[in-house]
mmCIF file of the N, C-alpha and C atoms, coordinates in Angstrom:
data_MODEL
# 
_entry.id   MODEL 
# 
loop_
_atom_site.group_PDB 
_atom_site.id 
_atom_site.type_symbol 
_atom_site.label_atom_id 
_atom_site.label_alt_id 
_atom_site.label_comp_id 
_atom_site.label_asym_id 
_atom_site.label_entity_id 
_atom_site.label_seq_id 
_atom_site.pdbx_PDB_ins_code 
_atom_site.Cartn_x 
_atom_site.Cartn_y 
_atom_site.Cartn_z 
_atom_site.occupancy 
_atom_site.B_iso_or_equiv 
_atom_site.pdbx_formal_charge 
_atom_site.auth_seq_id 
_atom_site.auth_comp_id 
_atom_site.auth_asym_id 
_atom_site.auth_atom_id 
_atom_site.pdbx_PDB_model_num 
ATOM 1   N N  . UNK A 1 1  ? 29.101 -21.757 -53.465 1.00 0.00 ? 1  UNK A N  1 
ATOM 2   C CA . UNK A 1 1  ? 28.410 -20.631 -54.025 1.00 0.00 ? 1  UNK A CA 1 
ATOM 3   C C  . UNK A 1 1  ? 27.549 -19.934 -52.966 1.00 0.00 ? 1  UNK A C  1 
ATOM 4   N N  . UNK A 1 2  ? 26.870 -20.780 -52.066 1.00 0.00 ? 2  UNK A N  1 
ATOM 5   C CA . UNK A 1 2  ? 25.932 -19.966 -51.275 1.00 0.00 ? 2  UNK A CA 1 
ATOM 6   C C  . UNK A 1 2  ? 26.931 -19.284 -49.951 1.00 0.00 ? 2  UNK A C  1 
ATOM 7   N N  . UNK A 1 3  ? 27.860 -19.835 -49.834 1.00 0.00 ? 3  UNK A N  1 
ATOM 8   C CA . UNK A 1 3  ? 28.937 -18.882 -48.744 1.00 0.00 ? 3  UNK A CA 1 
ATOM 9   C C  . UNK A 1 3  ? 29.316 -17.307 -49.605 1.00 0.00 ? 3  UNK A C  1 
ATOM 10  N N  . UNK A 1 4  ? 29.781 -17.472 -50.997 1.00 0.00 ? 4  UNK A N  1 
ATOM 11  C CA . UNK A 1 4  ? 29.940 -16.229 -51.508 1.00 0.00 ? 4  UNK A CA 1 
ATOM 12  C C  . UNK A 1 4  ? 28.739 -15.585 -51.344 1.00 0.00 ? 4  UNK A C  1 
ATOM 13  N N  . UNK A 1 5  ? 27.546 -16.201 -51.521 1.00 0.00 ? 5  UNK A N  1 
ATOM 14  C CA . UNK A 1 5  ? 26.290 -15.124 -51.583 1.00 0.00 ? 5  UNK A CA 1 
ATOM 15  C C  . UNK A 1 5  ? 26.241 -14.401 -50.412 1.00 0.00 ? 5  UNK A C  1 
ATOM 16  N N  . UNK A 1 6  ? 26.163 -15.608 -49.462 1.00 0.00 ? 6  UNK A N  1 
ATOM 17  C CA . UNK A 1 6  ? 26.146 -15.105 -47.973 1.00 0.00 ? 6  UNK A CA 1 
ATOM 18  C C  . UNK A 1 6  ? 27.025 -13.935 -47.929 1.00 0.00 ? 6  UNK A C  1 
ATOM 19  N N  . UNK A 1 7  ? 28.173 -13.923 -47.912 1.00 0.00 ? 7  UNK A N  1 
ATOM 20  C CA . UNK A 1 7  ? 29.339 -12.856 -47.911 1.00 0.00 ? 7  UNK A CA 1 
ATOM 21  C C  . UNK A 1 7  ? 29.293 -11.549 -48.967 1.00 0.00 ? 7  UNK A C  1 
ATOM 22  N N  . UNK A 1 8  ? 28.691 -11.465 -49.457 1.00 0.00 ? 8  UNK A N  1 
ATOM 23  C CA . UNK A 1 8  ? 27.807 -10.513 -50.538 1.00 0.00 ? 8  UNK A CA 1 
ATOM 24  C C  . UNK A 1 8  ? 26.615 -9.306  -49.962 1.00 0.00 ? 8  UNK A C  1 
ATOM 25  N N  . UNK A 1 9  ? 26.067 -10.667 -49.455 1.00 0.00 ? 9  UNK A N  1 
ATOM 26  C CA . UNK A 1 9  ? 24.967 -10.133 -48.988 1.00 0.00 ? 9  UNK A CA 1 
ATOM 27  C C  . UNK A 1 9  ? 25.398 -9.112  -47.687 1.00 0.00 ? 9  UNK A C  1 
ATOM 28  N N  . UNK A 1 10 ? 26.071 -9.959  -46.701 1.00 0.00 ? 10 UNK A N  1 
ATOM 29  C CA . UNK A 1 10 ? 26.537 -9.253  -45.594 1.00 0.00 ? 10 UNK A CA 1 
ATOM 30  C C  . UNK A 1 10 ? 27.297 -7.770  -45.347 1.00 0.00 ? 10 UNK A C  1 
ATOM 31  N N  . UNK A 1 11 ? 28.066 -7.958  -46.594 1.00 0.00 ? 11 UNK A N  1 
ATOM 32  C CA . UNK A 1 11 ? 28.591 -6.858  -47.666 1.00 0.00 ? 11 UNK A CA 1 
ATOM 33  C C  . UNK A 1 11 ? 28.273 -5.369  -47.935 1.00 0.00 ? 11 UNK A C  1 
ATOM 34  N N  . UNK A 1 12 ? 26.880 -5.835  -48.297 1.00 0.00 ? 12 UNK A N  1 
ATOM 35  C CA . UNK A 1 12 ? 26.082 -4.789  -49.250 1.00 0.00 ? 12 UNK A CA 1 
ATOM 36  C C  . UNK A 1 12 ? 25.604 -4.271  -48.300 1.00 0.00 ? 12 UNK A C  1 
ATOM 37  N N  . UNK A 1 13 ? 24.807 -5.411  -47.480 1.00 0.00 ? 13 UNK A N  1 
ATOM 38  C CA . UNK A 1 13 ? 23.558 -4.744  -46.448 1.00 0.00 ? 13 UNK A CA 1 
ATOM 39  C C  . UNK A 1 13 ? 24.005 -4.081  -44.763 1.00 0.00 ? 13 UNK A C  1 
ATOM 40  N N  . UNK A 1 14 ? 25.418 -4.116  -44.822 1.00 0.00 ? 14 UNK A N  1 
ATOM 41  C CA . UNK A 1 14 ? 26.324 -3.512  -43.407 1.00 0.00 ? 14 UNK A CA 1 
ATOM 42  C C  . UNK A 1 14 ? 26.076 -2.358  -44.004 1.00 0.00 ? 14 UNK A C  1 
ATOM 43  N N  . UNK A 1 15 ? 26.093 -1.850  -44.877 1.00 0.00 ? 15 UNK A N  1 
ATOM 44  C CA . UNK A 1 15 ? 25.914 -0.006  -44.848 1.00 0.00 ? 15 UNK A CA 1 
ATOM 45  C C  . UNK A 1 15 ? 24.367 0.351   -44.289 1.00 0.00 ? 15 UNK A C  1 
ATOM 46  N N  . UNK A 1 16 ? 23.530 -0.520  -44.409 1.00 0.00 ? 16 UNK A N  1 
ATOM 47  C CA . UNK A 1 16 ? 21.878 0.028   -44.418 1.00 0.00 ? 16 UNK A CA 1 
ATOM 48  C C  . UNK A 1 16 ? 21.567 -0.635  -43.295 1.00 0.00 ? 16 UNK A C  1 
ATOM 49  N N  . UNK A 1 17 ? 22.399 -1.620  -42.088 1.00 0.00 ? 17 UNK A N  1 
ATOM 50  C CA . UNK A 1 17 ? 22.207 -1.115  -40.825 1.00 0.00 ? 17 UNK A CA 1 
ATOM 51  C C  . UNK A 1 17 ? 23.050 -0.101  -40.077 1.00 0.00 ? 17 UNK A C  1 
ATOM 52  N N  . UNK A 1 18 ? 24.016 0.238   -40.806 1.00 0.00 ? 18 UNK A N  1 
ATOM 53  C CA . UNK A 1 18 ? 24.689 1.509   -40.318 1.00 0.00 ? 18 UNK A CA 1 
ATOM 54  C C  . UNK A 1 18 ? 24.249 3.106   -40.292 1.00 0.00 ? 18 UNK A C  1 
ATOM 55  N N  . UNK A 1 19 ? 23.661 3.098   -41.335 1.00 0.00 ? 19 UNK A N  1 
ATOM 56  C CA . UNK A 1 19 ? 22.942 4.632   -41.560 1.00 0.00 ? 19 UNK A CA 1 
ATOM 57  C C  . UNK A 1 19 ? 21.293 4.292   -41.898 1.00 0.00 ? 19 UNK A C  1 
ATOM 58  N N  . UNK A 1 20 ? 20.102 5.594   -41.196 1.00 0.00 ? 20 UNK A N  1 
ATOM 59  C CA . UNK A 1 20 ? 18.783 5.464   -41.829 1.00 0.00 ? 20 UNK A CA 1 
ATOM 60  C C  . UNK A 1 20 ? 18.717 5.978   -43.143 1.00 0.00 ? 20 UNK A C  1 
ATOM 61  N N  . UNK A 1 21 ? 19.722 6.734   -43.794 1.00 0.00 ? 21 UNK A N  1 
ATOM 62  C CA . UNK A 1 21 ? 18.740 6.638   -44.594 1.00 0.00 ? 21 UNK A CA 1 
ATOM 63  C C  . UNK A 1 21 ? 20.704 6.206   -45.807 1.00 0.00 ? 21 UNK A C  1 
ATOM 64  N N  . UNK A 1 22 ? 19.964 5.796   -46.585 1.00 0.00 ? 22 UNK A N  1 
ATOM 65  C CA . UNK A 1 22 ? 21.253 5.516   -48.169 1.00 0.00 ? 22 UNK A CA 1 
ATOM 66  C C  . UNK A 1 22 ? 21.447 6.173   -49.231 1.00 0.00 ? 22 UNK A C  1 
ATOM 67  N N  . UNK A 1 23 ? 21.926 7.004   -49.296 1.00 0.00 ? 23 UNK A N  1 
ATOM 68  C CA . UNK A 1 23 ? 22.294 7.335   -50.773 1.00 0.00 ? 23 UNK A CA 1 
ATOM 69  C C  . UNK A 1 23 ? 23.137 7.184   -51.576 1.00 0.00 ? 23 UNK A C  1 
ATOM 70  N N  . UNK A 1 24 ? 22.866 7.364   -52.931 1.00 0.00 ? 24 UNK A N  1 
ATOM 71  C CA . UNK A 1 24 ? 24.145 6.980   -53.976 1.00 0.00 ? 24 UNK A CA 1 
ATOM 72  C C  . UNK A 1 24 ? 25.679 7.275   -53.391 1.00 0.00 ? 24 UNK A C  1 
ATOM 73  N N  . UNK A 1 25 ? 25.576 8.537   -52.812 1.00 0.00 ? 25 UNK A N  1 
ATOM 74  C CA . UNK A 1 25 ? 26.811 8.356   -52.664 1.00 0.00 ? 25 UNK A CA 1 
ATOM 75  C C  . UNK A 1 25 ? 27.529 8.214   -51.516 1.00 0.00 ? 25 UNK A C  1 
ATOM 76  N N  . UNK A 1 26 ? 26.444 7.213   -50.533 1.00 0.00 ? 26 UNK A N  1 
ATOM 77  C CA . UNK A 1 26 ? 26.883 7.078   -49.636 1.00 0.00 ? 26 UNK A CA 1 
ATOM 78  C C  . UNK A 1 26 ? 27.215 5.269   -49.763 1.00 0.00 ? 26 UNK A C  1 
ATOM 79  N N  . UNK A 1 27 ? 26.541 4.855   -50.844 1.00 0.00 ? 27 UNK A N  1 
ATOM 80  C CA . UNK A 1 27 ? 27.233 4.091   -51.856 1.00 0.00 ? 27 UNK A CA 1 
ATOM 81  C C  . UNK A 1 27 ? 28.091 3.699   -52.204 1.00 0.00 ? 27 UNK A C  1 
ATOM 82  N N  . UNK A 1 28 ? 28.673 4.692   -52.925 1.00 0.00 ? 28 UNK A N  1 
ATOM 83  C CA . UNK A 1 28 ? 29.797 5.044   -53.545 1.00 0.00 ? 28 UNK A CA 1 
ATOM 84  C C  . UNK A 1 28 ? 30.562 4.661   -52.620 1.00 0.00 ? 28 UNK A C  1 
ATOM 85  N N  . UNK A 1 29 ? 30.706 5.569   -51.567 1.00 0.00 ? 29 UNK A N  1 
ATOM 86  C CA . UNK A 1 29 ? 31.788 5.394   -50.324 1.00 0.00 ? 29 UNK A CA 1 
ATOM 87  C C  . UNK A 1 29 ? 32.129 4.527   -49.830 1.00 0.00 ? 29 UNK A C  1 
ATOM 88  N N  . UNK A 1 30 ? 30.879 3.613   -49.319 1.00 0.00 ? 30 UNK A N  1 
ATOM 89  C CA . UNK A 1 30 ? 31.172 2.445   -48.739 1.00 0.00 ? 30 UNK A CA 1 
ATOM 90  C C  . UNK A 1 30 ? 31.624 1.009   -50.099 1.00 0.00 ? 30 UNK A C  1 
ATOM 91  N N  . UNK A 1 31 ? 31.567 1.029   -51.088 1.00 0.00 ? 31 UNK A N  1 
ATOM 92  C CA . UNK A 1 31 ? 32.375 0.316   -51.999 1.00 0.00 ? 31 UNK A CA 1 
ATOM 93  C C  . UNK A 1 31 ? 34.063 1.106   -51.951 1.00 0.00 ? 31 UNK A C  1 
ATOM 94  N N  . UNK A 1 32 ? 34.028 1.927   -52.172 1.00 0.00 ? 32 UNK A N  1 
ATOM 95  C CA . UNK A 1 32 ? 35.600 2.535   -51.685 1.00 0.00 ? 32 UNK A CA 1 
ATOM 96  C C  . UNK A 1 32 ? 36.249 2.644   -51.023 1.00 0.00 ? 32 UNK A C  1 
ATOM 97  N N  . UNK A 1 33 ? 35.645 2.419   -49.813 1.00 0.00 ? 33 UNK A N  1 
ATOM 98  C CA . UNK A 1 33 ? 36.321 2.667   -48.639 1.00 0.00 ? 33 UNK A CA 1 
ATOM 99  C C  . UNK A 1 33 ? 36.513 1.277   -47.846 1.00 0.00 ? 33 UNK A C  1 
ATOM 100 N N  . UNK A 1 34 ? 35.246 0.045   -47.935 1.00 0.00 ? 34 UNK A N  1 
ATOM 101 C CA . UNK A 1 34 ? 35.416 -1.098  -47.258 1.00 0.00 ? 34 UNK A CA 1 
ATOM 102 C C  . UNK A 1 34 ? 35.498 -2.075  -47.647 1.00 0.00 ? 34 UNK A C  1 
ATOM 103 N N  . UNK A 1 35 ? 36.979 -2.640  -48.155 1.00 0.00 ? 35 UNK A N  1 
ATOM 104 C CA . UNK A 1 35 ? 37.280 -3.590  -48.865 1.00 0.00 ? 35 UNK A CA 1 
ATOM 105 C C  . UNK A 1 35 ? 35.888 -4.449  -49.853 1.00 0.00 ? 35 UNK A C  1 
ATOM 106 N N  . UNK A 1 36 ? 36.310 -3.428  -51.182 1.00 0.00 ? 36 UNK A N  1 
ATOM 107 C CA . UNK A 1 36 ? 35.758 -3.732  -52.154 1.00 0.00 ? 36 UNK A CA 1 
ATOM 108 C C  . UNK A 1 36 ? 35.784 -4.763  -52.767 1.00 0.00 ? 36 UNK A C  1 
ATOM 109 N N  . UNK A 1 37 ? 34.273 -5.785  -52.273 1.00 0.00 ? 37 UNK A N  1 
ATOM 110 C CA . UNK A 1 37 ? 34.196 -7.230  -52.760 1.00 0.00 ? 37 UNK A CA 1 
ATOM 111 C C  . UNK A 1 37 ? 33.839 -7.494  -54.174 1.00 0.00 ? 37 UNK A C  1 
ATOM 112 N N  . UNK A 1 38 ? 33.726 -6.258  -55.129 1.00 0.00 ? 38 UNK A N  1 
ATOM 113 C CA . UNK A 1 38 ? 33.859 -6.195  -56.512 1.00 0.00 ? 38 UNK A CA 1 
ATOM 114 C C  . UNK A 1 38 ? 35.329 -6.731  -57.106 1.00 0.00 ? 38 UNK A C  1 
ATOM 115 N N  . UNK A 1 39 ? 36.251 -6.173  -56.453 1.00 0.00 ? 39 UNK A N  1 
ATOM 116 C CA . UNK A 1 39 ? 37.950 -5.733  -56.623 1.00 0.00 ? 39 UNK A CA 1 
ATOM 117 C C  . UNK A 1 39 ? 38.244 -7.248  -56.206 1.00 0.00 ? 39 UNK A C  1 
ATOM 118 N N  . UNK A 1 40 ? 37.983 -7.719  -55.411 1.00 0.00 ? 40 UNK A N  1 
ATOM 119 C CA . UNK A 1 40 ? 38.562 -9.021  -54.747 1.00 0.00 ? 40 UNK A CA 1 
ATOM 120 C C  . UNK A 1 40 ? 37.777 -9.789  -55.451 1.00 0.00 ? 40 UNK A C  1 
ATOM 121 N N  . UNK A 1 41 ? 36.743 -9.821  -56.075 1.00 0.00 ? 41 UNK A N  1 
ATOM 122 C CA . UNK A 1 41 ? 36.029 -11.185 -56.755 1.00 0.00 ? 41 UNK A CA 1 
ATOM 123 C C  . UNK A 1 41 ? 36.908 -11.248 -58.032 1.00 0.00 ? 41 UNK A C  1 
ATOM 124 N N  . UNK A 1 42 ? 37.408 -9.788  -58.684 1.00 0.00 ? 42 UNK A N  1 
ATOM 125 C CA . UNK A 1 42 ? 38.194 -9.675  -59.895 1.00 0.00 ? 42 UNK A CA 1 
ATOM 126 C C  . UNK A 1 42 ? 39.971 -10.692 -59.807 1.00 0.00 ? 42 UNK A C  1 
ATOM 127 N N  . UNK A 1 43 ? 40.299 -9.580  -58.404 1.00 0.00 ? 43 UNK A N  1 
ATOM 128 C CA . UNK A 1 43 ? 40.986 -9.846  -58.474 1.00 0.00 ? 43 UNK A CA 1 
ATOM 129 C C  . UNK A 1 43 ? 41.762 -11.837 -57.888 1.00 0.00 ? 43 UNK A C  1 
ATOM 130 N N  . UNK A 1 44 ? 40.684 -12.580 -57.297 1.00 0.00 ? 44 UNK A N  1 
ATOM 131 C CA . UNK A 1 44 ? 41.169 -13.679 -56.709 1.00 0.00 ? 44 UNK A CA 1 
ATOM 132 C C  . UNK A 1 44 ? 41.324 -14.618 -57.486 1.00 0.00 ? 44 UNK A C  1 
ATOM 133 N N  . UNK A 1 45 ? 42.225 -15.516 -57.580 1.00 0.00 ? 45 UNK A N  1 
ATOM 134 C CA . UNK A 1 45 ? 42.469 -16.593 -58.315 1.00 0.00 ? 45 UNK A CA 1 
ATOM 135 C C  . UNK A 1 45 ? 42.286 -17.813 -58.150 1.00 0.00 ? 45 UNK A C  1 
ATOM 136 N N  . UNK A 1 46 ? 41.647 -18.164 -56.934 1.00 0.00 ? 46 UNK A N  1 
ATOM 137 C CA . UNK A 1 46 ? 40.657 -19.141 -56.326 1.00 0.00 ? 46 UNK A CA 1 
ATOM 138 C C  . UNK A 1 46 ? 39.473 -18.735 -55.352 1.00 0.00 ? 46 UNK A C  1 
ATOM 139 N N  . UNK A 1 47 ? 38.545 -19.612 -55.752 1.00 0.00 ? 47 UNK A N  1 
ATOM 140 C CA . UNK A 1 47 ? 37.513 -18.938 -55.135 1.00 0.00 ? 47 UNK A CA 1 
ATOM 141 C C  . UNK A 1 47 ? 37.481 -18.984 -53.167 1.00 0.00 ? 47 UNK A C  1 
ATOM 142 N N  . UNK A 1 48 ? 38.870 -19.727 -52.904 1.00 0.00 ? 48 UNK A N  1 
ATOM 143 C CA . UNK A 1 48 ? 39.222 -19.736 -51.537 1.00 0.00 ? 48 UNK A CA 1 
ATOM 144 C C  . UNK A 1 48 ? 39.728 -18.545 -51.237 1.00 0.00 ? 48 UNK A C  1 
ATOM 145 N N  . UNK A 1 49 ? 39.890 -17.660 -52.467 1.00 0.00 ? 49 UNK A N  1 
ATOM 146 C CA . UNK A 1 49 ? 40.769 -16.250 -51.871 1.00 0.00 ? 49 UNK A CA 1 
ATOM 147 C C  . UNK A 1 49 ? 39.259 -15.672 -51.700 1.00 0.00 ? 49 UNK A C  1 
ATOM 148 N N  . UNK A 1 50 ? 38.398 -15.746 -52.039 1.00 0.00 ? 50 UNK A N  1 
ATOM 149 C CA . UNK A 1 50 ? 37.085 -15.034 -51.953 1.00 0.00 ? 50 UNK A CA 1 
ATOM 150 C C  . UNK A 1 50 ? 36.558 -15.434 -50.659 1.00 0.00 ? 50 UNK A C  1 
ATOM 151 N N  . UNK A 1 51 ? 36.342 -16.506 -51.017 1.00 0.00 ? 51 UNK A N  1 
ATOM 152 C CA . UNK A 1 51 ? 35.624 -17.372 -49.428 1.00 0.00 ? 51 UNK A CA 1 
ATOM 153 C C  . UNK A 1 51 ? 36.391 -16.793 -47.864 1.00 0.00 ? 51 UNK A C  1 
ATOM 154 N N  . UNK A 1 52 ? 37.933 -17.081 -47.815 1.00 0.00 ? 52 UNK A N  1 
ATOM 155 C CA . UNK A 1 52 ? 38.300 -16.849 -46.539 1.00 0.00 ? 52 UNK A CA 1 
ATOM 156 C C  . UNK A 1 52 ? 38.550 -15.080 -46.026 1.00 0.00 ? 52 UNK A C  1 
ATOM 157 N N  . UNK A 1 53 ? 38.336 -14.543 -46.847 1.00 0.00 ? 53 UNK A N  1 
ATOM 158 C CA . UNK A 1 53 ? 38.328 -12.998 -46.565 1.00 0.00 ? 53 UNK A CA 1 
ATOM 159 C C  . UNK A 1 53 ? 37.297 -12.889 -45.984 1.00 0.00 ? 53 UNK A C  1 
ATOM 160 N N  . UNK A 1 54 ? 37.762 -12.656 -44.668 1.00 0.00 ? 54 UNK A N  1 
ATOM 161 C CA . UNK A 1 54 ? 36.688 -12.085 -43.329 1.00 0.00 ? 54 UNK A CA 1 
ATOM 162 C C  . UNK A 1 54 ? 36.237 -10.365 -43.057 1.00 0.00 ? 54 UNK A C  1 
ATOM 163 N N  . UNK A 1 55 ? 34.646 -10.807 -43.541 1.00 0.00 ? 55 UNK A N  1 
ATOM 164 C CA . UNK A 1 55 ? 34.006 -9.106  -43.520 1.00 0.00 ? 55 UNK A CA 1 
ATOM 165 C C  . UNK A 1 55 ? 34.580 -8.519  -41.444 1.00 0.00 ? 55 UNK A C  1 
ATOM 166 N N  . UNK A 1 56 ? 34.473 -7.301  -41.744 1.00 0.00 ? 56 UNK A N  1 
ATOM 167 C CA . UNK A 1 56 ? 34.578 -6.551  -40.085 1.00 0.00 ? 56 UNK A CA 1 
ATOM 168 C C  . UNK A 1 56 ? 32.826 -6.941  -39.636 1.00 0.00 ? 56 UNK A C  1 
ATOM 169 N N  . UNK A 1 57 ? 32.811 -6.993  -38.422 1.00 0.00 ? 57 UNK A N  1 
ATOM 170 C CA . UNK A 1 57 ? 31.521 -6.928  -37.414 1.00 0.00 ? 57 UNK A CA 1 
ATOM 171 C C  . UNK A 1 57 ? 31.412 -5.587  -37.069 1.00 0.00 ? 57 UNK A C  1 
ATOM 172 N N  . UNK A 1 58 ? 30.386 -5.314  -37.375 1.00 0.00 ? 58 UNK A N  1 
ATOM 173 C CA . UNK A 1 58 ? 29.149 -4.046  -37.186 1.00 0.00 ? 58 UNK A CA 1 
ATOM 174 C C  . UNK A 1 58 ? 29.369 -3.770  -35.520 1.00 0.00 ? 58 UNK A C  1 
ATOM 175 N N  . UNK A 1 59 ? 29.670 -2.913  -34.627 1.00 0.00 ? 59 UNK A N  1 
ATOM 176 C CA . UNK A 1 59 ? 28.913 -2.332  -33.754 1.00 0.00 ? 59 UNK A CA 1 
ATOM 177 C C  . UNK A 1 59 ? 27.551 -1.866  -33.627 1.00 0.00 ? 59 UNK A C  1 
ATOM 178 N N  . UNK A 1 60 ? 26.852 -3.128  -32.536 1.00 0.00 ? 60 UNK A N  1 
ATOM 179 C CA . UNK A 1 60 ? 25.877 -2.868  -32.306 1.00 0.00 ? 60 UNK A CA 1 
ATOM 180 C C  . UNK A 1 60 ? 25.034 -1.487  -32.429 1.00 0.00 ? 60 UNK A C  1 
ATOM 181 N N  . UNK A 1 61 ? 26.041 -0.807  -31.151 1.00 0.00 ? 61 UNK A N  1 
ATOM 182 C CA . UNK A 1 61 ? 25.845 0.609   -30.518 1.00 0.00 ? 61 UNK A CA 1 
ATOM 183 C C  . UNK A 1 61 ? 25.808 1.974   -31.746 1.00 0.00 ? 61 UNK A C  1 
ATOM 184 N N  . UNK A 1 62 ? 26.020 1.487   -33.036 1.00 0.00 ? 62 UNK A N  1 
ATOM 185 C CA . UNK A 1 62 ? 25.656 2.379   -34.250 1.00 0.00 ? 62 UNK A CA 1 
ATOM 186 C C  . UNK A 1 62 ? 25.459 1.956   -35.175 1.00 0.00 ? 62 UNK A C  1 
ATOM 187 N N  . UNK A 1 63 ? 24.034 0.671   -35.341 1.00 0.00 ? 63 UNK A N  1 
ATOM 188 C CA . UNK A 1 63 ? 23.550 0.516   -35.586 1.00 0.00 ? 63 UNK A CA 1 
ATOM 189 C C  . UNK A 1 63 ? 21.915 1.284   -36.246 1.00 0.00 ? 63 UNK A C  1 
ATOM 190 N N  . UNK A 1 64 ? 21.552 0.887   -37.312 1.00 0.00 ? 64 UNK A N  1 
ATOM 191 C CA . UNK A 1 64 ? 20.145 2.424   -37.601 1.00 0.00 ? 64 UNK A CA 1 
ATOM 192 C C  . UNK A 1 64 ? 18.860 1.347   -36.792 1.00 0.00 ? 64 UNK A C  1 
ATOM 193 N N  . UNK A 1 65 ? 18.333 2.093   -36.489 1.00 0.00 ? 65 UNK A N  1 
ATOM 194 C CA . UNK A 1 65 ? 16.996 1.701   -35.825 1.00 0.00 ? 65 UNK A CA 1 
ATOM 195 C C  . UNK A 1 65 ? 15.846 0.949   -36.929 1.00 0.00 ? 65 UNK A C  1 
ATOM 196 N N  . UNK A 1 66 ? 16.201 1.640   -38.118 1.00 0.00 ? 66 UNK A N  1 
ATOM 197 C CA . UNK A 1 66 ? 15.143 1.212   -38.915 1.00 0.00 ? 66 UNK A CA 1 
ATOM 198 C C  . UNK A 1 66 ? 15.342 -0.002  -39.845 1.00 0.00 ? 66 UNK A C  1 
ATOM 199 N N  . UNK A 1 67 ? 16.030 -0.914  -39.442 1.00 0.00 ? 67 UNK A N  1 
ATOM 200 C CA . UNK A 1 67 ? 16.312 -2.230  -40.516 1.00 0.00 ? 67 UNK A CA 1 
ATOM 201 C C  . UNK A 1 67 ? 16.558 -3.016  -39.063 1.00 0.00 ? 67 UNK A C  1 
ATOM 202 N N  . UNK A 1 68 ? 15.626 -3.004  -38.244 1.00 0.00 ? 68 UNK A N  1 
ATOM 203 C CA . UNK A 1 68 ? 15.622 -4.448  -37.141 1.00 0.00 ? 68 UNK A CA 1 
ATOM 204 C C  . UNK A 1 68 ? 15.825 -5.890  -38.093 1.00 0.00 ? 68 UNK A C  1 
ATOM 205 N N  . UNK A 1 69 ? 14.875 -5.955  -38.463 1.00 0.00 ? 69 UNK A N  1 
ATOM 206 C CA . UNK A 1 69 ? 14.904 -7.357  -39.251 1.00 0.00 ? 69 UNK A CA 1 
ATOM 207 C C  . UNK A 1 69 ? 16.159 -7.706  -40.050 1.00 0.00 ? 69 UNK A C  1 
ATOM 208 N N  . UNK A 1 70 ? 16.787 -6.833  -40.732 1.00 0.00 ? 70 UNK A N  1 
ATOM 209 C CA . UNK A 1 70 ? 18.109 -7.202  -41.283 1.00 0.00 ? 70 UNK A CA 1 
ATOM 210 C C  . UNK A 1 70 ? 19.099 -7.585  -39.855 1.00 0.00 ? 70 UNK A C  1 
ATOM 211 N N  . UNK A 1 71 ? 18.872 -6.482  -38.797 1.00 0.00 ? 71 UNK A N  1 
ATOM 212 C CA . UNK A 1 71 ? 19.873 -6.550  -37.868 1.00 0.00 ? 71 UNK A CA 1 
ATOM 213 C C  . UNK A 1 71 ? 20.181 -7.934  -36.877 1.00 0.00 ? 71 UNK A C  1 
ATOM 214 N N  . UNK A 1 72 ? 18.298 -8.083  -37.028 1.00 0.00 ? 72 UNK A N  1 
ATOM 215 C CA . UNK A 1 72 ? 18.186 -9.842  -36.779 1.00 0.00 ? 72 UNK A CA 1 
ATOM 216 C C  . UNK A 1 72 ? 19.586 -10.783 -37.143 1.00 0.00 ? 72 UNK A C  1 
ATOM 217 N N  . UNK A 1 73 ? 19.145 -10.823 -38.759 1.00 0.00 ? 73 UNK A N  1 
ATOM 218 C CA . UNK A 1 73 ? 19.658 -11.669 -39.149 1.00 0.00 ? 73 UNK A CA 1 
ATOM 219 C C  . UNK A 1 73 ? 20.995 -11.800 -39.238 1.00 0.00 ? 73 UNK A C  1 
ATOM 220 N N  . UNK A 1 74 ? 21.785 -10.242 -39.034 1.00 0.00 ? 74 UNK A N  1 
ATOM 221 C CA . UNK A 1 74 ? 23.193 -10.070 -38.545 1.00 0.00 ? 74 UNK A CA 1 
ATOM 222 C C  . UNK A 1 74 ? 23.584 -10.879 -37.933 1.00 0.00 ? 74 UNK A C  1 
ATOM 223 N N  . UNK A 1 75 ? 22.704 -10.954 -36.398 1.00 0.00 ? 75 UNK A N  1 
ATOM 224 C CA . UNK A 1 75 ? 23.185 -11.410 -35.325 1.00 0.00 ? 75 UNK A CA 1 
ATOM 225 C C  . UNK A 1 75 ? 23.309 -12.604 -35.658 1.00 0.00 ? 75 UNK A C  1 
ATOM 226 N N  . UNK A 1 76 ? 22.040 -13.629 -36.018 1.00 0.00 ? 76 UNK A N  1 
ATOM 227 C CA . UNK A 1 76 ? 21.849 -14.781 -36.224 1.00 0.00 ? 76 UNK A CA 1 
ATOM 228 C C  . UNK A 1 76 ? 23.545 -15.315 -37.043 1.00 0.00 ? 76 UNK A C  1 
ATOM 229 N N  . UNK A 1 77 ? 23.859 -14.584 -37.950 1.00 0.00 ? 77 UNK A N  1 
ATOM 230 C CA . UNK A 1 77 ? 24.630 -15.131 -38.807 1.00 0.00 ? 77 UNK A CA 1 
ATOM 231 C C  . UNK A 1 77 ? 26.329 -14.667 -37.949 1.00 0.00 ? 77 UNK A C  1 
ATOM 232 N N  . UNK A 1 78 ? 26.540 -13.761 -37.120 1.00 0.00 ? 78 UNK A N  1 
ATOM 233 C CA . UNK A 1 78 ? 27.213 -13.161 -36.324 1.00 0.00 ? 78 UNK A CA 1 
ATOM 234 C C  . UNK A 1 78 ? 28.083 -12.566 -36.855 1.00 0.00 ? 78 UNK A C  1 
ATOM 235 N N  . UNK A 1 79 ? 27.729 -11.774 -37.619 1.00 0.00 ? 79 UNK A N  1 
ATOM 236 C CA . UNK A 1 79 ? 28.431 -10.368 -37.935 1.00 0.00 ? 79 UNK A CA 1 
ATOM 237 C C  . UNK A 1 79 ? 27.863 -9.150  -36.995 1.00 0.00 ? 79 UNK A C  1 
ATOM 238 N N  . UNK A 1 80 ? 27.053 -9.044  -36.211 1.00 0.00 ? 80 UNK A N  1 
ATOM 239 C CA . UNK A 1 80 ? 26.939 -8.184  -35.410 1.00 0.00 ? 80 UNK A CA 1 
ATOM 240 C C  . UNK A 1 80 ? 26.569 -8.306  -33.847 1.00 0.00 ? 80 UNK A C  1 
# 
């Protein structure tokens, strides 16, 4: 359970070191556009199909300035 969270989390919060600022429908987009972990939690039939689906790594170099501390913990966890 705490690997799905982890992978959730990593998920959600790659858009809000990518851009300063978030909006709904910039939201929107990024559930549509980057393999939607809504769609895959529906659609998997073991929770190993959830688990081994590997998120993409963030480029540093466009990265937002204003979520250091998340970006920290990117690294730490090495998605970025």
């Amino acid at each position: 359970m705490s690997r799905a969270i982890e992978k959730i989390f990593i998920w959600a919060y790659s858009l809000r070191i990518k851009m300063q600022v978030v909006q709904l429908a910039s939201m929107d987009n990024h559930v549509l556009e980057n393999n939607n972990l809504f769609w895959l939690i529906k659609e998997s039939s073991r929770p190993s199909d959830f688990i081994n689906f590997s998120l993409p790594t963030i480029d540093p170099n466009k990265s937002s300035k204003k979520a250091e501390e998340i970006e920290t913990l990117f690294k730490e966890m090495g998605y970025l």
